[in-house]
N, C-alpha and C positions, 0 to 999 in steps of 0.2 A: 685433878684430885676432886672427890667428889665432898661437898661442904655439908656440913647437919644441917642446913637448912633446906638445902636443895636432895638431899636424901629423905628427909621429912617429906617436903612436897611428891617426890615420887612414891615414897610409901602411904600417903594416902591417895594417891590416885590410880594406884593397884588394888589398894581395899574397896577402893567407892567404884573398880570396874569389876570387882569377884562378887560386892554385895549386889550391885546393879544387873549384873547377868542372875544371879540368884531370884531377885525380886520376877525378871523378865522369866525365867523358866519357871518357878513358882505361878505364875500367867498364864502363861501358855498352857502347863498342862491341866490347871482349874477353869478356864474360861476359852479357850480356842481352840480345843480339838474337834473338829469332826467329825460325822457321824457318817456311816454306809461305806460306802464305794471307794468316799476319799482319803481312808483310814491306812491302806496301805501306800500311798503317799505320806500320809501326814506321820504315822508312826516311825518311818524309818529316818524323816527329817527330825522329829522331836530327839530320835539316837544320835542322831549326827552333832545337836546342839547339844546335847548332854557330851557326848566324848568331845567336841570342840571347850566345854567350861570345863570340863576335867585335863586338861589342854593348858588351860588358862592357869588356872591351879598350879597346877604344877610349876609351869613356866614361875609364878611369880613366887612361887617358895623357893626355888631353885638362883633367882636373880634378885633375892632381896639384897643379902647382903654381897658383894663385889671388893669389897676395901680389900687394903692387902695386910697379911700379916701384921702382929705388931711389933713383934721384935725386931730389931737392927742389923739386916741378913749382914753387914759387913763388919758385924763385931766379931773381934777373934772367937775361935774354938777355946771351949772351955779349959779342955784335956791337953795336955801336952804336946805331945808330936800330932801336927793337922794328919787326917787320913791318908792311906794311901790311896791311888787312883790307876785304873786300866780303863783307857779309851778303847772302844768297839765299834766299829766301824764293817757294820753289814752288809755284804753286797755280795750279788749274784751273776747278773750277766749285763750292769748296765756299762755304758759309753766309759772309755775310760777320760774324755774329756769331762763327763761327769761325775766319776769320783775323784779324780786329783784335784780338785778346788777341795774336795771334806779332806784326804788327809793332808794336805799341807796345811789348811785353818788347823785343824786338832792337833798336827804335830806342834804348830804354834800359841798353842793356848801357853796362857800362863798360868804358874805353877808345878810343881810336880807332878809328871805323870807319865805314864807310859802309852804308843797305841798301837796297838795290835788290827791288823786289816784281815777281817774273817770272809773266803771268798768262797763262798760255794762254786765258782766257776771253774775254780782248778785252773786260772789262766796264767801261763809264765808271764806275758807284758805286764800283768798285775804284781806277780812277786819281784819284776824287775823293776815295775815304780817304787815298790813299797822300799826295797831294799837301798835305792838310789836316795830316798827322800828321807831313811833308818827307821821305818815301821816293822814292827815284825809281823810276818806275812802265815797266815795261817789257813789251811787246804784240809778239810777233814776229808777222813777215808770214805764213809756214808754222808747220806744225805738227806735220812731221813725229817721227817717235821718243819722242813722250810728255814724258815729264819729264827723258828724258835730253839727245832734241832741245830743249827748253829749257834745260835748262843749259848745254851745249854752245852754243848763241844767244849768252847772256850770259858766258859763258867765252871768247867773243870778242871782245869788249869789256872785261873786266874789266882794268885797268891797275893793280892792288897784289898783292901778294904772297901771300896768302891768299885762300882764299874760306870762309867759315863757311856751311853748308847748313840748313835748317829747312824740313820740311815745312807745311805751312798751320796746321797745326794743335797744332805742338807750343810751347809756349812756355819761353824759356828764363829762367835767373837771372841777377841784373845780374854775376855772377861768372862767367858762363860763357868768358869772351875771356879774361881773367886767369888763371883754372886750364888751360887747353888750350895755349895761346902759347907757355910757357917750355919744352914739348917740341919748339917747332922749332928750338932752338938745335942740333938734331944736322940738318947742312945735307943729310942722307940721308932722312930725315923726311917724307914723302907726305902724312899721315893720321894725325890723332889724331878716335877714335870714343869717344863717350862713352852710358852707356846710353840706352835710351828705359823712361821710365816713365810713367805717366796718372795723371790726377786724377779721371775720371771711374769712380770705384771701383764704380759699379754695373751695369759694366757687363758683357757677357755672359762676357768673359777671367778676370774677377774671382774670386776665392773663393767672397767674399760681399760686399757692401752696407760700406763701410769699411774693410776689408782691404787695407792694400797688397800682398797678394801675387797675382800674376796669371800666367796661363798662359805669359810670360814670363818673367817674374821669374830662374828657372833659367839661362835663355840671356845674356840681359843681365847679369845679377848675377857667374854664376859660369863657365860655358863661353866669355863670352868674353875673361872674364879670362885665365881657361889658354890661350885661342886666342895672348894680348899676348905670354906668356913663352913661347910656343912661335916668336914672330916670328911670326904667321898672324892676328892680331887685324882685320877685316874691314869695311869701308864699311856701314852700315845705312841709308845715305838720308836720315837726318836725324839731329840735333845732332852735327854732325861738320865738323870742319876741315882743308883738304885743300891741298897746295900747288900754288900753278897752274902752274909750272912743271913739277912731276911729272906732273902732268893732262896739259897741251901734251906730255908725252913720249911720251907711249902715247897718241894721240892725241882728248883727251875724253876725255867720259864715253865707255862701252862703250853702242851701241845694236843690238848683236845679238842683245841676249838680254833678259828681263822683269824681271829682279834686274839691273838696269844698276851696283849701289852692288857686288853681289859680285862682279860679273866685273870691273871695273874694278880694283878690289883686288887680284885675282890675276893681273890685266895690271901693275899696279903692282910685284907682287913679283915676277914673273918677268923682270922689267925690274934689279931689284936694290934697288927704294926700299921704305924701311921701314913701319911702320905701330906706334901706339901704341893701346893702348885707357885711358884713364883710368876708371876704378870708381868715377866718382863721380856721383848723379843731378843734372845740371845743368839738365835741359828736362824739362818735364811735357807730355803731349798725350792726346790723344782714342782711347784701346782701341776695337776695332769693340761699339758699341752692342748689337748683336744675331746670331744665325746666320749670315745673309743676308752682312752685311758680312766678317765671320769667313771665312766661307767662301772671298765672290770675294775675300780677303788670301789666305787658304793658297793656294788654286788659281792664281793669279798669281806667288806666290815660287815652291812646286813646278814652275808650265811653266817658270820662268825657270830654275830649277836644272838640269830635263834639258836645256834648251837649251845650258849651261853645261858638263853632262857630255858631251854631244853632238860638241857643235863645239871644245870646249877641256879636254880634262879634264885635270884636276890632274896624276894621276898618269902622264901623259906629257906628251914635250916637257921645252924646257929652262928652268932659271932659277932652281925653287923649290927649294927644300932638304926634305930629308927629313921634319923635323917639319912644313914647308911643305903638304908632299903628305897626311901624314898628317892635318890638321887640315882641309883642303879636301875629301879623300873624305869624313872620318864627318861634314861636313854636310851632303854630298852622299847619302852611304849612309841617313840618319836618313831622309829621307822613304822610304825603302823599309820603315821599320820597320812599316808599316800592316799590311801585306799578312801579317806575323810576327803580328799583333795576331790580324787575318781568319782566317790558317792556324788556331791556337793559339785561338782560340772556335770552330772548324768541328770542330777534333780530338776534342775529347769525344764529338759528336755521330757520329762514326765509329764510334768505340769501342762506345757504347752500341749503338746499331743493329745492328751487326756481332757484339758478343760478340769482340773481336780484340783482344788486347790487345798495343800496343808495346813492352812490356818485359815480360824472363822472368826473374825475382828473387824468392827470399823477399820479402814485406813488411819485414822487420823491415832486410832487406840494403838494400832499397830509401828507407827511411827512413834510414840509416846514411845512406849517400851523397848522395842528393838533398838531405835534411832539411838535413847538413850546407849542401852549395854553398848552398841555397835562402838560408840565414838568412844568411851570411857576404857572400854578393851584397845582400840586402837592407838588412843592418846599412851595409857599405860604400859602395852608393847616396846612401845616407841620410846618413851621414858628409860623401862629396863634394858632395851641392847645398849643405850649411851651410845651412841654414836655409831654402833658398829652394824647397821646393817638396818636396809633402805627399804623402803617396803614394798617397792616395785619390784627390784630385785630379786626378791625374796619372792615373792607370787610368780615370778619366774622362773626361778630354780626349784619349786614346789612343781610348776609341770615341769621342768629337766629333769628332777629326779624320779618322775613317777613307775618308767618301765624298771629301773634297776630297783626300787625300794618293794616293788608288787611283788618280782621275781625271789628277793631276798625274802620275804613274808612268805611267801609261799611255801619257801623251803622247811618252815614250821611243821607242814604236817604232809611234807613229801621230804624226809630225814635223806640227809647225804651229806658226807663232811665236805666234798668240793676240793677244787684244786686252790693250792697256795699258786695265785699269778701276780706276779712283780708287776707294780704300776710302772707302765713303759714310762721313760724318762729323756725330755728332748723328744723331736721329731724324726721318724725314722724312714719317711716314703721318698721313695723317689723322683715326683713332684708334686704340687698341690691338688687334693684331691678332697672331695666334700665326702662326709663321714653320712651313712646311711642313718634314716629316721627311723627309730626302732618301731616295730608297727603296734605295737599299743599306741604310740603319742599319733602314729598316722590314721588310726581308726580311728580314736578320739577325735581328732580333725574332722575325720570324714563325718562322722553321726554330729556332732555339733555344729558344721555346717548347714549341712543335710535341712537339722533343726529348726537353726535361723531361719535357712528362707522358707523351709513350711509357716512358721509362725511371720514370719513378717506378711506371707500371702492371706494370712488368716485374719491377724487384725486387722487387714486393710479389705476383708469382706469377699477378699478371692477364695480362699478355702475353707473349709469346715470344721470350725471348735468350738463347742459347747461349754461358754462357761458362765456360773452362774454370776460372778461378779468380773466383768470385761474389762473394763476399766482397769480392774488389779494387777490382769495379764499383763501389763506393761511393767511391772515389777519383774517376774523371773525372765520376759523377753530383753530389757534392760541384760539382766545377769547375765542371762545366754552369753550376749555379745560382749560383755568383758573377758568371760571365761574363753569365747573363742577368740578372742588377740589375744590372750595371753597366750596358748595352744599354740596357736600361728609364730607367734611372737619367739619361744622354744623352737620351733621347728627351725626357723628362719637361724635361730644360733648357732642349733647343731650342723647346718647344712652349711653355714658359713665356709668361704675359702679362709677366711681368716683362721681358722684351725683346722683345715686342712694339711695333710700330712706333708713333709719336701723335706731332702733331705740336707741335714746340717750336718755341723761340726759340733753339737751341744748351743747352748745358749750365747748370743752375741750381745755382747754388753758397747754401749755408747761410750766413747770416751773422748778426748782430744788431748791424745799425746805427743810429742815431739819423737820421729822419727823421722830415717833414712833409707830409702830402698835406692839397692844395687849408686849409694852413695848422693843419690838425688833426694836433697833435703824437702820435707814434707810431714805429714798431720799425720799419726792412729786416727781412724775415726770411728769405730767399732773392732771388736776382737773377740776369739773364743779360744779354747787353746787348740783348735783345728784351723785354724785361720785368723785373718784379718782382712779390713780393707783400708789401704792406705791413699790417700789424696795428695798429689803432687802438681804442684804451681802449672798457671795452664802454660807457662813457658820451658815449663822442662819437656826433653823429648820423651822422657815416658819410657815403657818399656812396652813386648809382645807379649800374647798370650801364648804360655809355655815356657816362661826364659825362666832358669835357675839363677837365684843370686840371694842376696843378704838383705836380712830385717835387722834393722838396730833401732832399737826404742829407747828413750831415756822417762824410764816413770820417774814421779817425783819421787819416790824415798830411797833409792839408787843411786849410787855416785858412778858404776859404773852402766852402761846398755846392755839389754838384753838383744843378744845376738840369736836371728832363727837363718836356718836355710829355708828358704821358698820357693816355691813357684809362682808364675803368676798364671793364673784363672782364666780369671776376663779383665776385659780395660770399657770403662766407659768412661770418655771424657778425660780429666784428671786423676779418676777413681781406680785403682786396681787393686782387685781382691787375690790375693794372697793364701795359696796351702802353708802351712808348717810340713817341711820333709825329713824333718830329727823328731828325735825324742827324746830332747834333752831335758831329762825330769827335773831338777833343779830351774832350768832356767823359766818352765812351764808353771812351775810352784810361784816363782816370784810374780812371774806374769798373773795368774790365777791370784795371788793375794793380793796385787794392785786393784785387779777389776773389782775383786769382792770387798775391797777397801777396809783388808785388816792387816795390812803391812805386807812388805819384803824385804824385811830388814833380816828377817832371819836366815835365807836363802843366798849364800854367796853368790858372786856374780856368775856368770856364766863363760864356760871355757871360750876362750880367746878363739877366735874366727886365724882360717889359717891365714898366714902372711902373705901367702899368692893374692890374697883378695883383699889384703885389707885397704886396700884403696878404695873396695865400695864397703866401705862402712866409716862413713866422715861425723863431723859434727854437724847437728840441725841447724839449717837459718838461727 
């Protein structure tokens, strides 16, 4: 919780880094610009510094204030009877080990409520989990509009008051309807969005391998808190409760644009109805596994943004309010921010080649001013994300996202609605395989290298550059080479085998359970609901690869095991990893809500293993 004291400290040192870049650009363009030849250098960096403080601006109106509401989300509802609620549960064609972790957490939230599994896939094994697990399972005749035209389907049908939304893949807490509900006591109330976080921590957004913090983390955590108190807090698609009545006003969801969750949002504010964000992680889901997935995610939110600036922009027209308009342009303006990235690693490379230099200053004047802005911006950044996100990181994911965020910009004024493509979920290759460098980041490489060693042969007197202050060269040759490891640095991510494709059973979670295979007592030590791998004592004889027999687990919140049939894989050592050969959707739910660690208390046991066998299925050590 953030103290008025230490809120104070951070609000002036946003002020003294917005006045400081002021004072610094005030400078610049009265006393250091250049004359002749060096002008179209210097001009197009003086652009870059101005869109970089209009950057800055933004950012810190946007992350002033963070605190959370003030009222006491778990005090009862006003009104009499609490609302009613229909769970939506969207999905198309992913893994079905990937959606049965969402409907069993949703079938088990608490509270009243109903969910409904909306499947564009038309697939029977989906209405037979649904039905097994008591979802009711819903298959529209068309298909048009994606995810929007499916909701919009069952937003036709829904008869209670609410609808809670969940993508296929995100799973929620049995708390999720209880913390979000007591903000619809304000009867203007549209929308209450809560963050999205993942459990799959190794995946390509991630830090690192365990790390909760992810290329997210900053947006969710903290920008869209300031989005809540500026009134502008925004629909993201999933874990989010939305009223249908508000919906039916503005007609549905929004299906003219790729980001159907943002435009909707700002159909709902211009409308007049409100929007909450709660800051609290209620639903865990699936970060894109690798590049590939990453990618078609940005390139699908960026077309859907210019389509949104296109046909609807914020900043006209009537309805929003001022901090309205301002919070919908800078998440409109932020994908432009690529191209600042692009400019600002091309600029050195200018400099060097040409001998031009942008700026005419003493060094030491030079250092005054900039040195100042530079650290006061920096400190101040650092301040506003609170904790959420690193700055290395982040200079990192600035060139990751550069080919998708260019492509999406462009679509501005090369108009095309695009295809609605479902972020793949889980890994789907059939072995590890390194994800190709998109060739913008590999031509960047190439000219940036290229760069350095022209310029390192230069100032060492081997090649030919004309500059008038030599000396200074050492400033953008410096740059150069941060800008090229970081380049490198990307490249070497995306190439990684670490996100390389291979193929799984969905996500495998760490655990150490008490179980039995084919009656030889022994450890869970990972599990997905396509498998397991189970460790058995190096004194037991073990089993082959290819034996059918029986998995009996005892999670803790079970009196009775979860019985599977299996096969076995492969055997290394003590370890033998394990198919699932049933589809025992109950017994898959319990399993699914132990890993996810939100009970299986609600999931009866699992049908009794036949009595031929039940001699391999004993009690653990």
């Amino acid at each position: 919780m953030e103290t008025p004291l230490r809120r104070l400290y951070l609000h002036v040192v946003a002020l003294g880094a917005v006045l400081t870049t002021m004072i610094y650009l005030i400078w610049r363009i009265g006393w250091t610009m250049p004359s002749g030849a060096a002008l179209w250098i210097a001009i197009p960096f003086l652009a870059l510094e101005l869109h970089g403080f209009l950057a800055l601006v933004l950012f810190v109106i946007t992350t002033w204030d963070v605190s959370p509401e003030r009222p006491r989300v778990r005090a009862p509802l006003r009104s009499g009877r609490p609302p009613s609620v229909t769970a939506l549960i969207a999905t198309y064609n992913e893994q079905l080990e990937v959606l049965l972790p969402t409907v069993a957490a949703v079938l088990a939230m608490d509270g009243e409520h109903e969910t409904w599994v909306l499947d564009d896939g038309g697939r029977p094994e989906v209405a037979e989990m649904a039905a097994a697990l008591g979802a009711r399972y819903i298959a529209r005749p068309r298909h048009e509009h994606a995810k929007a035209g499916n909701l919009n389907h069952a937003l036709a049908m829904v008869e209670t008051d609410l609808i809670a939304v969940f993508d296929a893949d995100h799973v929620p807490e049995p708390e999720f309807l209880t913390r979000t509900l007591p903000y619809f006591r304000n009867p203007r109330l549209a929308l209450v969005q809560t963050p999205q976080d993942f459990y799959n921590t190794d995946s390509f957004e991630h830090i690192g391998p365990g790390s909760a913090l992810h290329e997210e983390s900053l947006f969710y955590r903290v920008i869209q808190a300031g989005k809540h108190n500026a009134g502008a807090a925004f629909w993201c698609g999933t874990n989010a409760v939305l009223r249908v009545s508000a919906l039916r006003s503005v007609g549905g969801v929004a299906t003219e644009s790729l980001t159907e969750d943002f435009h909707t949002t700002m159909r709902l504010h211009r409308a007049g109805w409100r929007t909450a964000y709660h800051n609290q992680v209620l639903a865990s889901g699936l970060a894109a596994g690798g590049p590939d997935a990453f990618y078609a995610q940005r390139l699908r939110w960026g077309r859907g943004a210019m389509q949104v600036l296109r046909s609807d922009n914020p900043l006209t027209g009537p309805g929003l309010t001022w901090q309205q308009r301002i919070s919908y342009a800078y998440s409109l303006a932020a994908w432009f921010d690529s191209w600042r990235t692009l400019a600002l690693a091309l600029l050195p490379v200018a400099v060097l080649t040409t001998g031009l230099f942008p700026v005419t200053s003493s060094p030491q004047d030079f250092l005054l001013y900039a040195g100042a802005s530079f650290v006061l911006q920096q400190k101040s950044i650092s301040l506003l994300c609170r904790g959420f996100a690193r700055a290395g990181f982040s200079l990192l994911f600035d060139m990751v996202r550069l080919p998708s965020n260019l492509a999406a910009t462009l679509s501005l004024v090369r108009p095309g609605t695009g295809v609605f493509a479902v972020t793949a979920k889980g890994r789907t290759g059939s072995a590890r395989t390194r994800a190709r460098v998109p060739r913008v980041l590999a031509a960047l490489a190439a000219v940036l290298t290229v760069a350095a060693g022209y310029a390192a042969l230069s100032l060492a007197g081997f090649a030919p550059i004309h500059a008038q202050l030599r000396g200074a060269m050492f400033v953008p040759f410096l740059w150069l080479l941060v800008t090229v490891g970081f380049v490198w640095a990307a490249m070497a991510r995306i190439r990684s085998t670490r996100f390389g494709s291979e193929r799984r059973e969905g996500h495998r979670f760490p655990v150490a359970i008490p179980a039995t295979l084919d009656g030889l007592p022994g450890t869970l030590v990972d599990v997905s609901l396509g498998g397991a791998q189970v460790r058995l004592p190096d004194t037991a004889a073990g089993l082959p690869a290819g034996a059918d027999t029986l998995l009996a687990m005892w999670v803790p919140d079970r009196t009775e095991p979860i019985i599977m049939h299996v096969t076995v894989r492969s055997r290394q050592g003590d370890r033998h990893r394990v198919q699932f050969l049933d589809k025992d959707w109950r017994a898959l739910a319990a399993l699914s809500a132990t890993t996810m660690g939100v009970g299986a208390l609600r999931w009866a046991p699992a049908v009794e293993a036949d009595p031929r066998t039940s001699d391999r299925v004993l009690q653990p050590a």
